[in-house]
C-alpha positions as a printed Julia matrix, in Angstrom:
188×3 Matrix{Float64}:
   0.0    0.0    0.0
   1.3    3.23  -1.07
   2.19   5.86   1.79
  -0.97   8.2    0.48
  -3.47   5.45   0.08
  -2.23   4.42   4.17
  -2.63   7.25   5.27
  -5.9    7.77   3.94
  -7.1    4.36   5.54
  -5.86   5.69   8.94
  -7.87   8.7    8.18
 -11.07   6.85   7.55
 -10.41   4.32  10.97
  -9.77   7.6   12.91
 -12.73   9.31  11.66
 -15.11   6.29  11.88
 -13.62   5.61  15.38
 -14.7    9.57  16.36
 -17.97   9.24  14.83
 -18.52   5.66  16.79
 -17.07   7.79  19.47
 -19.64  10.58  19.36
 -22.02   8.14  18.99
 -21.21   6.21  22.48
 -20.67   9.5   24.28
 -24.05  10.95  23.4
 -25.94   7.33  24.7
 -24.01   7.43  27.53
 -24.93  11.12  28.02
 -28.67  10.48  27.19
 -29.31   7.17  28.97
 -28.12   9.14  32.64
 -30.59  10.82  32.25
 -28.81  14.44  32.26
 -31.9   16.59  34.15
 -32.49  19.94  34.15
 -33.93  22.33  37.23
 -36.73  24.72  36.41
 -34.75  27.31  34.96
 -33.28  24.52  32.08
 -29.92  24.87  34.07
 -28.34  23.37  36.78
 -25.66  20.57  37.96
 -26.19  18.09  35.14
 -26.12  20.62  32.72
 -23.23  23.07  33.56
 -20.9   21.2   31.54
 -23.18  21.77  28.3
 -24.24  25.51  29.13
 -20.91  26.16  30.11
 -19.14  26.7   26.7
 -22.06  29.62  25.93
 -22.09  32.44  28.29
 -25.28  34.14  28.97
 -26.22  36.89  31.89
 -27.0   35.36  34.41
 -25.28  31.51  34.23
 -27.95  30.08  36.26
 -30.24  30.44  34.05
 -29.89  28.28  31.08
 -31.87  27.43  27.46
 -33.23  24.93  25.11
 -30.48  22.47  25.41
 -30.63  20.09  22.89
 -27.86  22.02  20.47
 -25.46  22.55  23.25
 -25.97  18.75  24.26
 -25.08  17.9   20.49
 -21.83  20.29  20.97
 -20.89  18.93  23.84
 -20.85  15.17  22.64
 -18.84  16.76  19.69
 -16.67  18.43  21.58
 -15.8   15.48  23.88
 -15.42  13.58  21.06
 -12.66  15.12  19.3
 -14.73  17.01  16.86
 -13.67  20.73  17.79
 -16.26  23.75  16.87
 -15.9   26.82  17.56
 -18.47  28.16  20.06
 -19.81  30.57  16.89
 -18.43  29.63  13.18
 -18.09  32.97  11.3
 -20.41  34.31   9.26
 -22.8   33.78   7.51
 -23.94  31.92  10.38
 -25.84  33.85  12.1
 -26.2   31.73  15.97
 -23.99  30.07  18.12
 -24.1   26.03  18.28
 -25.96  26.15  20.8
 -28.88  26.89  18.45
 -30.28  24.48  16.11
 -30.48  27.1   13.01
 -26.92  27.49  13.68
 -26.11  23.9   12.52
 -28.5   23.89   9.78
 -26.57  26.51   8.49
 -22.84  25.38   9.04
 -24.07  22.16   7.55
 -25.31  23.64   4.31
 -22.39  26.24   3.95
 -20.94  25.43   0.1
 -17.63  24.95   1.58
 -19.14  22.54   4.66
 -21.69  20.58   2.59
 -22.59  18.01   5.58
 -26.23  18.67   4.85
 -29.0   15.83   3.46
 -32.05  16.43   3.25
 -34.35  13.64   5.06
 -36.85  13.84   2.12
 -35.48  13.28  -2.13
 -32.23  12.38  -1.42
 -30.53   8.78  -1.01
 -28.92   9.43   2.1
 -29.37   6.57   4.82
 -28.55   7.92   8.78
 -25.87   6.03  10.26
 -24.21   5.47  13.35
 -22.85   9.45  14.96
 -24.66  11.28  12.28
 -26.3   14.5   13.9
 -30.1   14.64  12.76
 -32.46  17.99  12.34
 -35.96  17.5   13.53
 -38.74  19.78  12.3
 -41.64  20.75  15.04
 -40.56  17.59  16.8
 -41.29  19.9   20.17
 -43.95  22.15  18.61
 -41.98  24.94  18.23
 -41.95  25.17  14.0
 -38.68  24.26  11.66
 -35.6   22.98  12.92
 -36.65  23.19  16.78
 -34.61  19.85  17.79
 -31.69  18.19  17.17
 -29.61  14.84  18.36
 -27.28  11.77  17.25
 -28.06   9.11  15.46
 -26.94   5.95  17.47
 -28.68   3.67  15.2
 -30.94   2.77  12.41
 -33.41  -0.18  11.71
 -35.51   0.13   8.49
 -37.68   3.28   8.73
 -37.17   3.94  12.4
 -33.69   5.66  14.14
 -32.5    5.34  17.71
 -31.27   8.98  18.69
 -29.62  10.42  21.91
 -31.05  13.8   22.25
 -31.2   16.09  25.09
 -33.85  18.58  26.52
 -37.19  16.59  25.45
 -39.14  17.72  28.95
 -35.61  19.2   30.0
 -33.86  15.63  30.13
 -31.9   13.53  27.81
 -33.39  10.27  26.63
 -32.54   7.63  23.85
 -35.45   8.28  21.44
 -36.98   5.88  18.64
 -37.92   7.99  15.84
 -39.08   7.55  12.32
 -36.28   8.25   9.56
 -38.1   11.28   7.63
 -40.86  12.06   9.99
 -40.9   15.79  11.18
 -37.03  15.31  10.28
 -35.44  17.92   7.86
 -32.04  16.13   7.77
 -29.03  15.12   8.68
 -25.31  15.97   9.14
 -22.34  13.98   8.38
 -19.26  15.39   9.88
 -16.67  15.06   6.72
 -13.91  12.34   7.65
 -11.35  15.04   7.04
 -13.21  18.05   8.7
 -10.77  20.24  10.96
 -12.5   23.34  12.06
 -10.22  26.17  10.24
  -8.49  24.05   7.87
  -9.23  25.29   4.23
 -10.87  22.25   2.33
């Protein structure tokens, strides 16, 4: 095997080990269950909060983004806190995914509905009024999937994390591979 084409394996096992990695961290994370007090803050979820400052840092958010970060994060799959613009929200936000995701020079974006994309094992999905709160309201990791239905690790359904069986293109608007040779601020 040529020294490129090795290297390129050990890129793909390293990769494929993070997203396996990601994976396992956010079941882990989920099955706990990480709880939140009334004001969607609190000792399970300082670690996630922590990375976004705010006002007052006992009060926290909608968590489900910064529980997706997190997993990321402890994974080995560094983010900034904000990518530049044109994204307009930190991860923290779902919309702030969907965008980094569709960015030309990202392009870890499939749609859930007209493509050919199947959801594997660490790949982050977009839910659409999953929570009733209109388009791309949710998010969380795909740990795995069986026909039409996924098993994904989210966090703040009812302000805890759970492991979640979900249908594959219900209320989902897609999903988002992480690129085997992503490194944030690295040109492609």
């Amino acid at each position: 095997m040529s020294g490129g084409a090795a290297a390129d394996q050990e890129v793909r096992r390293i990769v494929q080990t993070r997203r396996s990695l990601l994976a396992r961290i956010a079941e882990e994370l989920a099955s706990r269950p990480l709880i939140g007090n009334d004001h969607k803050c609190g000792p399970d979820l300082y670690p996630l909060l922590l990375p976004f400052p705010r006002p007052d840092m006992n009060v926290g958010f909608d968590w489900c983004a910064a529980f997706v970060y997190h997993c990321c994060l402890t994974a080995g799959i560094n983010l900034p806190m904000k990518y530049p613009a044109p994204v307009q929200f930190r991860f923290a936000a779902v919309p702030a995914w969907l965008q980094w995701a569709q960015l030309p020079e990202i392009g870890f974006y499939s749609p859930a509905i007209g493509s050919a994309f199947a959801a594997k094992r660490g790949d982050i999905v977009v839910f659409d009024d999953i929570l009733g709160n209109g388009p791309h309201d949710h998010i969380g990791i795909v740990l795995r999937r069986r026909g039409d239905t996924l098993l994904t690790a989210e966090g703040n359904v009812d302000n805890r994390s759970g492991v979640f069986s979900r249908h594959r293109t219900e209320k989902v608007n897609g999903y988002i591979r992480i690129r085997d040779s992503y490194r944030f601020g690295e040109k492609p």
